[in-house]
MARVO-729472 format. One record per residue: x, y, z of N, C-alpha, C in turn; residue number from 1. Coordinates in Angstrom, 3 decimals, decimal comma. Layout:
N
+----------+----------+----------+----------+----------+----------+----------+----------+----------+-----+
!      n.X !      n.Y !      n.Z !     ca.X !     ca.Y !     ca.Z !      c.X !      c.Y !      c.Z !   k !
+----------+----------+----------+----------+----------+----------+----------+----------+----------+-----+
!        X !        Y !        Z !        X !        Y !        Z !        X !        Y !        Z ! NUM !
...
+----------+----------+----------+----------+----------+----------+----------+----------+----------+-----+
END
This chain:
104
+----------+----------+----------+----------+----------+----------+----------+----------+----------+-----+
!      n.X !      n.Y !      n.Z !     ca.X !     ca.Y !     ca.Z !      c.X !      c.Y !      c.Z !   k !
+----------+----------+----------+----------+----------+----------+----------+----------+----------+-----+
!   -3,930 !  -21,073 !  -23,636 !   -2,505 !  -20,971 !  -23,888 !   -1,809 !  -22,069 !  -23,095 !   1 !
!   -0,902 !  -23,248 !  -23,998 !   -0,668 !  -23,981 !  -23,254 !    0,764 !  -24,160 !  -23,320 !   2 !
!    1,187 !  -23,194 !  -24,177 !    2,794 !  -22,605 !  -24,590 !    3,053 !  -21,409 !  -24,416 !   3 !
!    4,338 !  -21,032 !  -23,591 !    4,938 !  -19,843 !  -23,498 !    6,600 !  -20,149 !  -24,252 !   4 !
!    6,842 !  -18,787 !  -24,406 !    8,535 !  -18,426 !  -25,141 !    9,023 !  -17,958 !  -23,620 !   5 !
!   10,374 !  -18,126 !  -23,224 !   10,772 !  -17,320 !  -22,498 !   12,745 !  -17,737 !  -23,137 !   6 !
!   13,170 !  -16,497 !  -22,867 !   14,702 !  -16,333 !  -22,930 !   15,328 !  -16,949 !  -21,998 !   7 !
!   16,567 !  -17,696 !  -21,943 !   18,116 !  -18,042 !  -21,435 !   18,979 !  -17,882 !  -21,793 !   8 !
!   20,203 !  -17,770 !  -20,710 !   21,143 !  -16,952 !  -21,207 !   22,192 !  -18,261 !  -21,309 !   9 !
!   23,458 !  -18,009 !  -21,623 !   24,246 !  -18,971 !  -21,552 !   24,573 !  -19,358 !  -20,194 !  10 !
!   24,293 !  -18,879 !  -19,106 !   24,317 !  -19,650 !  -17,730 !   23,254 !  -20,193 !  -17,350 !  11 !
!   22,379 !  -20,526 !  -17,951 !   21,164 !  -20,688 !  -17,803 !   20,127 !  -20,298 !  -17,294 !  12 !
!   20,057 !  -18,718 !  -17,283 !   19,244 !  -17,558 !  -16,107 !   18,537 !  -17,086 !  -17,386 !  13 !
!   17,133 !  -16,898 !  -16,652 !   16,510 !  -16,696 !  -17,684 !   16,075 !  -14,972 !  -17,803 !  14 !
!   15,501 !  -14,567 !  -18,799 !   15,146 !  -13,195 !  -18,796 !   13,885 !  -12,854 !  -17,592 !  15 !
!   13,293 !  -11,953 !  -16,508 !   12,526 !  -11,641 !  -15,863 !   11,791 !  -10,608 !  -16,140 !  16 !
!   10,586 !  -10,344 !  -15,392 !    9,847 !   -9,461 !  -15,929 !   10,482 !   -8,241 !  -15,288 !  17 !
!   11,464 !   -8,023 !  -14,562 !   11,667 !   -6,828 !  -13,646 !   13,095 !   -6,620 !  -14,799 !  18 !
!   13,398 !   -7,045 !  -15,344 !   14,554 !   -6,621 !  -16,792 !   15,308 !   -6,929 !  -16,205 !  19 !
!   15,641 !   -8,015 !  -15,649 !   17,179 !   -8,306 !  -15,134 !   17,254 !  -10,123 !  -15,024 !  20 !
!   18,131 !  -10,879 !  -15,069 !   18,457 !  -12,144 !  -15,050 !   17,767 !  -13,229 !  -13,421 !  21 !
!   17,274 !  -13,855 !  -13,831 !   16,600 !  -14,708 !  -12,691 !   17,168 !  -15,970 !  -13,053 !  22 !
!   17,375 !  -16,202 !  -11,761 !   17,493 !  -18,178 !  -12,020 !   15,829 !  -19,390 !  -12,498 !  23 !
!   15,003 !  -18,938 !  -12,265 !   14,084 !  -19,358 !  -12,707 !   13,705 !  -20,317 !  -11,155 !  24 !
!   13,713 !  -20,454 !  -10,225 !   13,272 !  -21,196 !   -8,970 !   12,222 !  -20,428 !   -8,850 !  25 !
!   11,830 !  -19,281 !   -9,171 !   10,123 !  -18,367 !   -8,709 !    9,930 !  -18,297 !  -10,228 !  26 !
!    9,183 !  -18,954 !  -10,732 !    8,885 !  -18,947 !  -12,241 !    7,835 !  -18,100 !  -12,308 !  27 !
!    7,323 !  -17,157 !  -11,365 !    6,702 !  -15,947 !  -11,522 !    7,172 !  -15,022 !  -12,007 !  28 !
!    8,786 !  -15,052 !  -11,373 !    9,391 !  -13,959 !  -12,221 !    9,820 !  -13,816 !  -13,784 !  29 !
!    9,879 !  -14,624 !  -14,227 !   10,066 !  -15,174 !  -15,790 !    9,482 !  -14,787 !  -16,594 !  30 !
!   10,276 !  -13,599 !  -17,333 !    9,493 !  -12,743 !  -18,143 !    8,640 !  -14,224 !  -19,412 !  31 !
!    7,525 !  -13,994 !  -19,998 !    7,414 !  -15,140 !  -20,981 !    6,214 !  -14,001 !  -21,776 !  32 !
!    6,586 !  -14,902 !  -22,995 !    5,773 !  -14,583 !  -24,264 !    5,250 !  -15,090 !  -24,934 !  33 !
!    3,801 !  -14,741 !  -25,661 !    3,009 !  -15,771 !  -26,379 !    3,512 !  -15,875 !  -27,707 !  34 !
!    4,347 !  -15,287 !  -28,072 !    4,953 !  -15,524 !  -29,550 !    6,249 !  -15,707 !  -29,889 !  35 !
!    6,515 !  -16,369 !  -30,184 !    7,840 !  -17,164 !  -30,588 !    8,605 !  -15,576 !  -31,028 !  36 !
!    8,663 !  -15,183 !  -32,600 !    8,849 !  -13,803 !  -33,015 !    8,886 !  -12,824 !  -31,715 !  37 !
!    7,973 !  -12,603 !  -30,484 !    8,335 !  -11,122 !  -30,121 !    9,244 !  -12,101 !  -29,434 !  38 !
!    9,731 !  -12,863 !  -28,876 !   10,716 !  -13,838 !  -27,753 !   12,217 !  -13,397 !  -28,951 !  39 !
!   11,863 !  -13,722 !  -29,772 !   13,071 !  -13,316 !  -30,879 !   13,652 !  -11,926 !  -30,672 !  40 !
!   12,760 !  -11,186 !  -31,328 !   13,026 !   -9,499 !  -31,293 !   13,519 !   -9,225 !  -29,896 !  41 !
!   13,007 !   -9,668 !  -28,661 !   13,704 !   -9,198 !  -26,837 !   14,876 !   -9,929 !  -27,422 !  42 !
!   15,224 !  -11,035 !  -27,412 !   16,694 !  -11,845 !  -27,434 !   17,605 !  -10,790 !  -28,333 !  43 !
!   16,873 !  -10,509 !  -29,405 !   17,773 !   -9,556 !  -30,439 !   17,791 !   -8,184 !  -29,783 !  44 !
!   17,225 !   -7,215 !  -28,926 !   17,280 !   -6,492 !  -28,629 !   18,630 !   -6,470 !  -27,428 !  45 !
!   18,238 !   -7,280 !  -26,077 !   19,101 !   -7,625 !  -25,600 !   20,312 !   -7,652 !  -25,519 !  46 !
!   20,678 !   -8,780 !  -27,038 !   22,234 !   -8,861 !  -27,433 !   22,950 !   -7,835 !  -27,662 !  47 !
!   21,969 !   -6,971 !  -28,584 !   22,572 !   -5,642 !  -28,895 !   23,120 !   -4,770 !  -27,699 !  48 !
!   22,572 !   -4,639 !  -26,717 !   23,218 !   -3,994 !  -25,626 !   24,095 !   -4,666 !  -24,719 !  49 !
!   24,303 !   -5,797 !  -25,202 !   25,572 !   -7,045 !  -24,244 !   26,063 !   -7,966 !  -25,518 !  50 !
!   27,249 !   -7,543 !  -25,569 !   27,626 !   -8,207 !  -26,488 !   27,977 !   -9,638 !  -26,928 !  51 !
!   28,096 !  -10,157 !  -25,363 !   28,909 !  -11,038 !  -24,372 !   27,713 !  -12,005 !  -24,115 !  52 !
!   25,994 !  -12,132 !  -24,803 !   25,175 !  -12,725 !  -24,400 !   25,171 !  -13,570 !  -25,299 !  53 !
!   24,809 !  -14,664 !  -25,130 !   24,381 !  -15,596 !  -25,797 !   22,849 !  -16,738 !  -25,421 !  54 !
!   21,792 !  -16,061 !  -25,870 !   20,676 !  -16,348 !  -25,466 !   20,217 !  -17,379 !  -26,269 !  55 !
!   19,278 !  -17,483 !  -26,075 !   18,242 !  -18,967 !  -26,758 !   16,823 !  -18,565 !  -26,428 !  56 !
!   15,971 !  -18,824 !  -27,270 !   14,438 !  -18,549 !  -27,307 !   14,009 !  -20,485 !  -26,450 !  57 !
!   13,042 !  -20,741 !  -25,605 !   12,511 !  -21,725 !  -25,618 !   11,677 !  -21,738 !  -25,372 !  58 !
!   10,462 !  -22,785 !  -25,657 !    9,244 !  -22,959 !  -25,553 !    9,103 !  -24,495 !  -24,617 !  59 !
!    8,415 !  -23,063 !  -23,319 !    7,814 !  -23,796 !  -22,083 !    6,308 !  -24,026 !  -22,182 !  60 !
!    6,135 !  -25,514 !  -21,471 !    4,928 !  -25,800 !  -21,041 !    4,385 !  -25,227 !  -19,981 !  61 !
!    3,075 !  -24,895 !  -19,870 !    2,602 !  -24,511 !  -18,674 !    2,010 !  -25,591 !  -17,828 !  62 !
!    1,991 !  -24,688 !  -16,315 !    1,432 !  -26,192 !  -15,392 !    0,018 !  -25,318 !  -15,190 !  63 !
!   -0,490 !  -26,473 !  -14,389 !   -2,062 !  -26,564 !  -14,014 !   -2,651 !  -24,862 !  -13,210 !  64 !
!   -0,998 !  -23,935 !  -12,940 !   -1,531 !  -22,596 !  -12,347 !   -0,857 !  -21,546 !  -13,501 !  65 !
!   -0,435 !  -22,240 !  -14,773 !   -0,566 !  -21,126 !  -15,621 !    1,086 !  -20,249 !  -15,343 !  66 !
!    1,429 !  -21,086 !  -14,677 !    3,508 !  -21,327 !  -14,818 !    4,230 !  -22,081 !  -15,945 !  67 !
!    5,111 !  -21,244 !  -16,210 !    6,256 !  -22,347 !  -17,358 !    7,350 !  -23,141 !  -16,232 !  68 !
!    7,017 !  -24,344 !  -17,254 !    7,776 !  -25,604 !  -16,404 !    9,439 !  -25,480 !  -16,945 !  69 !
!   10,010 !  -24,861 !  -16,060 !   11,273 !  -24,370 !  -16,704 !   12,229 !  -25,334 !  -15,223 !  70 !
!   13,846 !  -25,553 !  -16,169 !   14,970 !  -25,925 !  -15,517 !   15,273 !  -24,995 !  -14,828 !  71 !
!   14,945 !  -24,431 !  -13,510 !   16,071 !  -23,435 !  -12,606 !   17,872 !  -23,745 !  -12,953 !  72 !
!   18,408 !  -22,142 !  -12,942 !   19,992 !  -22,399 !  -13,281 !   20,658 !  -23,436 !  -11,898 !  73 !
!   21,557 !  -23,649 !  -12,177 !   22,562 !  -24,135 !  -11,030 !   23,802 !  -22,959 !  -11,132 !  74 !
!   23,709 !  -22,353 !  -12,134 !   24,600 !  -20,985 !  -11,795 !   24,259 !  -20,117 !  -10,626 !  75 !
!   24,647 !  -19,389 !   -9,534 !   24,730 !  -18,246 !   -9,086 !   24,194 !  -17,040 !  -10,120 !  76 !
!   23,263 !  -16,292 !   -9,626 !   23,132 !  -15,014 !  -10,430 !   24,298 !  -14,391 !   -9,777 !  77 !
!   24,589 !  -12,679 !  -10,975 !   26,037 !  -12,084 !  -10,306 !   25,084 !  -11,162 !   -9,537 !  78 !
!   26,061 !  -10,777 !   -8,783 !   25,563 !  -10,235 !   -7,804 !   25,354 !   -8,150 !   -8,184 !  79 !
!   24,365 !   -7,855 !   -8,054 !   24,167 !   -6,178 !   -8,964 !   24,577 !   -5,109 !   -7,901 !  80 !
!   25,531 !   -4,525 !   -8,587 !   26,176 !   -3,582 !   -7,377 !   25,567 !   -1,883 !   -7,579 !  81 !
!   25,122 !   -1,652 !   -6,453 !   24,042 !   -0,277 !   -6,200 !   24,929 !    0,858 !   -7,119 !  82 !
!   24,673 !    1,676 !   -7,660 !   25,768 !    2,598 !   -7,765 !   25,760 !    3,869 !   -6,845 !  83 !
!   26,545 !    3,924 !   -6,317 !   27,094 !    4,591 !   -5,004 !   26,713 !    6,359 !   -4,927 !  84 !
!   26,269 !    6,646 !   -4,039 !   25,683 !    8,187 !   -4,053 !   26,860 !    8,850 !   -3,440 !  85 !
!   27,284 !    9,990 !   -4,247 !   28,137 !   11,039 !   -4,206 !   28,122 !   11,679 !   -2,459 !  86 !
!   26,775 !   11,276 !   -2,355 !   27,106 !   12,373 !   -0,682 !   27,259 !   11,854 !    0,328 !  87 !
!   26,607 !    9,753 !   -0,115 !   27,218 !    9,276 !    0,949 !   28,482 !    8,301 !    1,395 !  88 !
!   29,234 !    8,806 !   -0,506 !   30,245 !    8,133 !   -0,109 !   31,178 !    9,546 !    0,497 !  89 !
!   30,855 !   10,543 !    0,507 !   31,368 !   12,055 !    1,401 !   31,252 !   11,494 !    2,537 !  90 !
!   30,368 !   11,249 !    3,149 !   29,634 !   11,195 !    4,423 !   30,413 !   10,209 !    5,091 !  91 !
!   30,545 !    9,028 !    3,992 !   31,611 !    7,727 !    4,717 !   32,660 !    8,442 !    5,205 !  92 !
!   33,940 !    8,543 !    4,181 !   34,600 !    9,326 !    4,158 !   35,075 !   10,379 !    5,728 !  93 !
!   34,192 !   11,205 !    5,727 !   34,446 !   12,191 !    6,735 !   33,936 !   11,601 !    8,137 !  94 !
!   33,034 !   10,618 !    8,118 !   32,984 !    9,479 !    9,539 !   34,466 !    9,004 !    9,786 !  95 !
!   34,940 !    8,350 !    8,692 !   36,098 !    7,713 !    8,620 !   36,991 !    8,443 !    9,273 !  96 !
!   37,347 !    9,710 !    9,092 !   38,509 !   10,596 !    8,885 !   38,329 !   11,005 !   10,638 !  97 !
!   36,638 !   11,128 !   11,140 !   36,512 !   11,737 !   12,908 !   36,904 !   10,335 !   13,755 !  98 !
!   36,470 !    9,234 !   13,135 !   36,855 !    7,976 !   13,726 !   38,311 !    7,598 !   14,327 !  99 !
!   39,162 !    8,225 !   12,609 !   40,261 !    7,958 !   13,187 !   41,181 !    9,315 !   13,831 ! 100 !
!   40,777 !   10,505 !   14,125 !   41,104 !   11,124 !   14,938 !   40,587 !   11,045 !   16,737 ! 101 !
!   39,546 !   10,334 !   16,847 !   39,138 !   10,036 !   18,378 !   39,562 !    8,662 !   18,480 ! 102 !
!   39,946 !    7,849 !   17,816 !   40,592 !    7,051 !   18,293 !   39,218 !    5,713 !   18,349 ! 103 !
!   38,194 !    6,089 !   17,858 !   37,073 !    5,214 !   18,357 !   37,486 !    3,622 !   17,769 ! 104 !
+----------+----------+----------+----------+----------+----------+----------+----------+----------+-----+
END
């Protein structure tokens, strides 16, 4: 195999194997595929759940360890925000509330 498919997005971050956007500088993480078609069907799957994507299928060369020779973005990835647990945003909260009664 001396061709892989892998996805980009319109910032130029590519699809990863962990399902989330990589800049491509660890081209380990880079989700890739041996077939043009399934690289299609992920891009089409994808879009469908982001409406706002605008991807591209491309076909990377591999190097001598079996990596695609891909452009890393110059975009920033965004940054993925945890979603917040109910008991410890309580917990903040009521720190907050003894804090500002002792005066700490």
């Amino acid at each position: 195999m001396s061709e892989v498919f892998v996805i980009r997005n319109q910032l130029g971050h590519y699809w990863g194997k962990a399902r989330t956007w990589v800049d491509g500088l660890d081209t380990r993480t880079v989700q890739r595929l041996k077939h043009h078609d399934e690289a299609v069907n992920l891009l089409f799957e994808l879009s469908s759940k982001d409406v706002e994507l605008r991807g591209e299928v491309l076909s990377a060369e591999l190097n001598d360890r079996n990596e695609p020779l891909l452009e890393p973005s110059t975009n920033p990835l965004p940054q993925a925000s945890a979603p917040e647990d109910p008991a410890d945003a309580a917990a903040a909260e009521q720190k907050a509330l003894v804090e500002g009664q002792t005066g700490a």
